[in-house]
C-alpha positions in Angstrom: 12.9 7.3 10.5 10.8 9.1 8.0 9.2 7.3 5.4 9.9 7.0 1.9 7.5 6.9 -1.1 8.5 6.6 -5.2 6.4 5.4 -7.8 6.7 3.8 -11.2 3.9 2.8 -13.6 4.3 -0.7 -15.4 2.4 -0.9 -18.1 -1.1 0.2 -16.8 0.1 -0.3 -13.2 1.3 2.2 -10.7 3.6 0.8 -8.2 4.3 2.4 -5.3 7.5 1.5 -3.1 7.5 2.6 0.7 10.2 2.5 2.8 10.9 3.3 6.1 8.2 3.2 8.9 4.4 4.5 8.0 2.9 5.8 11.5 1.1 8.7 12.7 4.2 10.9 12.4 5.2 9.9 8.8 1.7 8.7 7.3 0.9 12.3 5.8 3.5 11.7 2.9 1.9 8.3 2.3 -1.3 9.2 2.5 -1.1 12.8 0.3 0.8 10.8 -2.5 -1.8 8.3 -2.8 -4.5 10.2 -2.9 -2.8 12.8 -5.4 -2.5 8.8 -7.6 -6.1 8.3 -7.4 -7.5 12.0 -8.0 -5.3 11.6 -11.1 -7.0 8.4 -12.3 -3.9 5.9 -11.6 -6.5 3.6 -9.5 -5.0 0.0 -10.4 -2.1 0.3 -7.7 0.2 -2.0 -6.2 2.1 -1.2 -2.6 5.0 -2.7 -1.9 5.7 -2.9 1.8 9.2 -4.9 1.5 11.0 -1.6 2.6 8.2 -1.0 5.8 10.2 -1.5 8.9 7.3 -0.2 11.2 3.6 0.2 10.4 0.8 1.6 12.9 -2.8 1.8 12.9 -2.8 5.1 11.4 -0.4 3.0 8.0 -3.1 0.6 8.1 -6.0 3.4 8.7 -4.6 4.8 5.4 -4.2 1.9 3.5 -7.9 0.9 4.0 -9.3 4.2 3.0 -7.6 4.4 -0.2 -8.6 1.3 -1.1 -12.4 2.3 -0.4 -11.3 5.5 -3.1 -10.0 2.9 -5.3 -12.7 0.6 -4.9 -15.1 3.7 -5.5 -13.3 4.7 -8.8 -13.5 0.7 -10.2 -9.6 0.3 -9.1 -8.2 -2.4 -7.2 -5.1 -1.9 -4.5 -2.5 -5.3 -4.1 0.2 -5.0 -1.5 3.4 -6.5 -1.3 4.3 -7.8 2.0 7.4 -10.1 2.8 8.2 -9.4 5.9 6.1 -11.9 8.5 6.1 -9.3 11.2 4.2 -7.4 9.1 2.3 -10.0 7.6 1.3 -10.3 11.6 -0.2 -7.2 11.8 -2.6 -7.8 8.6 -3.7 -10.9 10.2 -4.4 -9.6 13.6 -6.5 -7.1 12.0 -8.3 -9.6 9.5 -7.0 -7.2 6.9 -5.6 -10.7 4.8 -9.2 -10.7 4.1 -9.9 -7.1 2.5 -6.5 -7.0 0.9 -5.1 -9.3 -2.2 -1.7 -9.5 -0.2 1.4 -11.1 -2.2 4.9 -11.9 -1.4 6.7 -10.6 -4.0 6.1 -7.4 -6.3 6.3 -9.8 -9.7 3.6 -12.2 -8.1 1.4 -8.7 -7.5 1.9 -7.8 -11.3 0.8 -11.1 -12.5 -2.3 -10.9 -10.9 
């Protein structure tokens, strides 16, 4: 299954929906629209992971270097995660400690 990116902007916000599953076939997609996001200034992003059914090393390779770009430009990076198997995966990694993770996309945007 290919993955799936859109985008909307709340307020100052760019939220990014993926769905499908992010790995080393389908990152490209992920990867080339969130760096097109940043090079264009939009560096206070939310993920939202709800509609991730798979996600690799090379999802989570990604995620961490555009948060180092965002990080870089004064930005932050949230993510949305609901699903526990994926919620696994950020723990495993110790990635719950690099990433202000959230449940739901409001509780993101209130942050």
């Amino acid at each position: 299954m290919e993955v799936q990116v859109t985008t909307e902007d709340v307020g100052v916000r760019t939220v990014v929906h993926v769905a499908g599953e992010v790995d080393v076939a389908s990152a490209d997609r992920l990867r080339e629209r969130l760096a097109l996001l940043v090079s264009q200034g939009r560096t206070d992003l939310v993920v939202d992971l709800t509609g991730v059914t798979f996600l690799d090393s090379t999802g989570l390779g990604l995620l961490v270097g555009t948060l180092k770009r965002v990080r870089l430009a004064g930005g932050r990076l949230e993510l949305v995660v609901d699903s526990e198997r994926l919620l696994k995966v950020f723990r495993i990694t110790g990635l719950t400690q690099v990433f202000a993770i959230h449940e739901t996309l409001d509780g993101a945007l209130a942050s």
